[in-house]
C-alpha positions in Angstrom: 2.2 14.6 -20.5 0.8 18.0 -21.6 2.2 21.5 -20.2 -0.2 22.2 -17.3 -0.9 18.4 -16.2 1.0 18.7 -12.8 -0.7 21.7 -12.0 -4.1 20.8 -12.7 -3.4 17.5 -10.2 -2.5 20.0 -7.6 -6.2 21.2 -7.8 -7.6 17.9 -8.0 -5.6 16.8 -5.1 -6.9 19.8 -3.2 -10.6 17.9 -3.9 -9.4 14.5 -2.7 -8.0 16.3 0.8 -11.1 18.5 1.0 -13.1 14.8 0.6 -11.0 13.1 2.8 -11.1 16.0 5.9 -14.9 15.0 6.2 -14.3 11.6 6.0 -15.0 10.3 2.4 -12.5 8.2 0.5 -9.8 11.4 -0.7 -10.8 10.9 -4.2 -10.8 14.4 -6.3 -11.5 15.6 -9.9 -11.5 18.2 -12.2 -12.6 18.7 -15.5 -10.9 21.2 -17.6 -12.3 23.2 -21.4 -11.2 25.8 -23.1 -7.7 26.2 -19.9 -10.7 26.5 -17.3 -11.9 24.6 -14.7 -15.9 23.8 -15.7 -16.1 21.1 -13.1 -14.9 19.4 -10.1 -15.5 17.4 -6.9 -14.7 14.8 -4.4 -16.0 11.8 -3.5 -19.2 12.5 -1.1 -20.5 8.6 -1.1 -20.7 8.8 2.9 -21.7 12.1 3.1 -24.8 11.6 0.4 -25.6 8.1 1.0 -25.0 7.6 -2.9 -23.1 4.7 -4.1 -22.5 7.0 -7.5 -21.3 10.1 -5.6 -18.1 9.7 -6.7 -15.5 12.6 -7.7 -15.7 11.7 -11.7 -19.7 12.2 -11.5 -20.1 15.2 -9.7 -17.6 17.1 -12.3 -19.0 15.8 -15.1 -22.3 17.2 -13.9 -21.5 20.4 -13.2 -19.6 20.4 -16.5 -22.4 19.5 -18.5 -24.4 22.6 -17.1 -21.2 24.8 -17.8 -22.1 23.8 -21.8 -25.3 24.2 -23.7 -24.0 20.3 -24.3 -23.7 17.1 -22.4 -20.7 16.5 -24.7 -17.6 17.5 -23.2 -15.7 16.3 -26.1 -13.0 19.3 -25.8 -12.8 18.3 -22.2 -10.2 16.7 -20.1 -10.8 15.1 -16.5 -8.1 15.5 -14.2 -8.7 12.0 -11.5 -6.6 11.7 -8.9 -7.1 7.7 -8.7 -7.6 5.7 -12.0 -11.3 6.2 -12.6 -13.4 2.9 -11.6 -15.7 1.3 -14.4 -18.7 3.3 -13.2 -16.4 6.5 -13.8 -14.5 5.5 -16.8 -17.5 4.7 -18.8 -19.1 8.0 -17.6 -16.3 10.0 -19.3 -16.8 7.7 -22.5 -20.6 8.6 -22.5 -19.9 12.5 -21.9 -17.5 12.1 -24.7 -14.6 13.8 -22.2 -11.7 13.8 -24.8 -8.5 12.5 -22.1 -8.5 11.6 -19.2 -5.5 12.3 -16.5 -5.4 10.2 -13.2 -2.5 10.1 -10.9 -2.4 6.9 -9.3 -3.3 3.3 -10.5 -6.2 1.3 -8.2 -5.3 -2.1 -8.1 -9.3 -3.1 -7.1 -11.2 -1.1 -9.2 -9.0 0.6 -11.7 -10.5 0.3 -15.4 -8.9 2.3 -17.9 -5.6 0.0 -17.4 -6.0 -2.3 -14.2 -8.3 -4.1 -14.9 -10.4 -2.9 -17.9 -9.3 -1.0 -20.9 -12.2 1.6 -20.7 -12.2 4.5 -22.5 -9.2 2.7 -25.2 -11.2 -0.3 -26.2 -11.9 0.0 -30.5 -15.7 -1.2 -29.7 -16.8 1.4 -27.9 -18.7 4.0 -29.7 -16.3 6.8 -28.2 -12.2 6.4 -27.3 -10.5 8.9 -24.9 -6.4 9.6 -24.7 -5.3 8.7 -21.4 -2.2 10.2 -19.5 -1.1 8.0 -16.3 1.4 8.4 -13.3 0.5 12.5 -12.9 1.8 13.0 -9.4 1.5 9.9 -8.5 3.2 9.4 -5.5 1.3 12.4 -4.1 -2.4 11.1 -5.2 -1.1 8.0 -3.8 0.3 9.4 -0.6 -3.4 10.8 0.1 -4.9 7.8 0.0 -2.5 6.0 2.2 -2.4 8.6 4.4 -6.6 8.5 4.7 -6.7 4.6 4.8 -3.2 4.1 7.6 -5.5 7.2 9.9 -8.4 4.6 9.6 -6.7 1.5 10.5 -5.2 3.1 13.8 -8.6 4.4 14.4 -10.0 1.1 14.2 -6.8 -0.8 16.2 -7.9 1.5 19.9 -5.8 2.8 21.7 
């Protein structure tokens, strides 16, 4: 873990509550350069109608307009939920040099769950990967959101 990880969760976990007050899945990201934030988001899926509106995809694009680049190879992404394969293989094809997530996603996790995205030797472009960054609070978020929706569901 570098200095500053923990801290730069605490933002991205801001983005997964902001995401998760209005009702999307509390997924957050931020994607930090040169000890700046250059992008972020949540996921907006519901809200947009956009099965690609997740957190990772809206930072990368506003990253990519902070830089006369789309490669964000000086670039770390800070996830609050292991990135899906979508996501994953987004921050190998912006060239985001490591990736940060906080919890693991036993469904769709594919940089270590499931997949090795992002660390496989074939692809044309390997990221570093730091795991377990306030974990137990990205996690908490998340079943925090999904507990809310299950009594919601059960009726009074």
């Amino acid at each position: 873990m570098n200095e500053g990880d923990e801290t730069w969760m605490d933002v991205a976990l801001r983005e997964a509550e902001k995401a998760g007050a209005v009702g999307e899945v509390p997924v957050g990201c931020i994607i930090v350069a040169e000890r700046r934030i250059v992008g972020w988001g949540g996921n907006a899926r519901e809200s947009q109608q956009d099965p690609t509106a997740h957190a990772e995809i809206a930072a990368i694009r506003q990253a990519a307009r902070a830089f006369p680049s789309w490669r964000l190879s000086d670039a770390t992404a800070y996830v609050t939920l292991e990135p899906c394969a979508m996501c994953a293989g987004a921050f190998v094809n912006a060239r985001v040099a490591r990736v940060v997530y906080g919890c693991s996603d036993p469904k769709a996790g594919a940089i270590h769950t499931m997949f090795g995205i992002g660390l496989d030797p074939r692809l044309n472009h390997r990221f570093d990967v730091t795991a377990g960054v306030r974990e137990a609070e990205c996690r908490g978020v998340l079943q925090r959101f999904f507990g809310e929706l299950r009594r919601a569901s059960a009726g009074p």
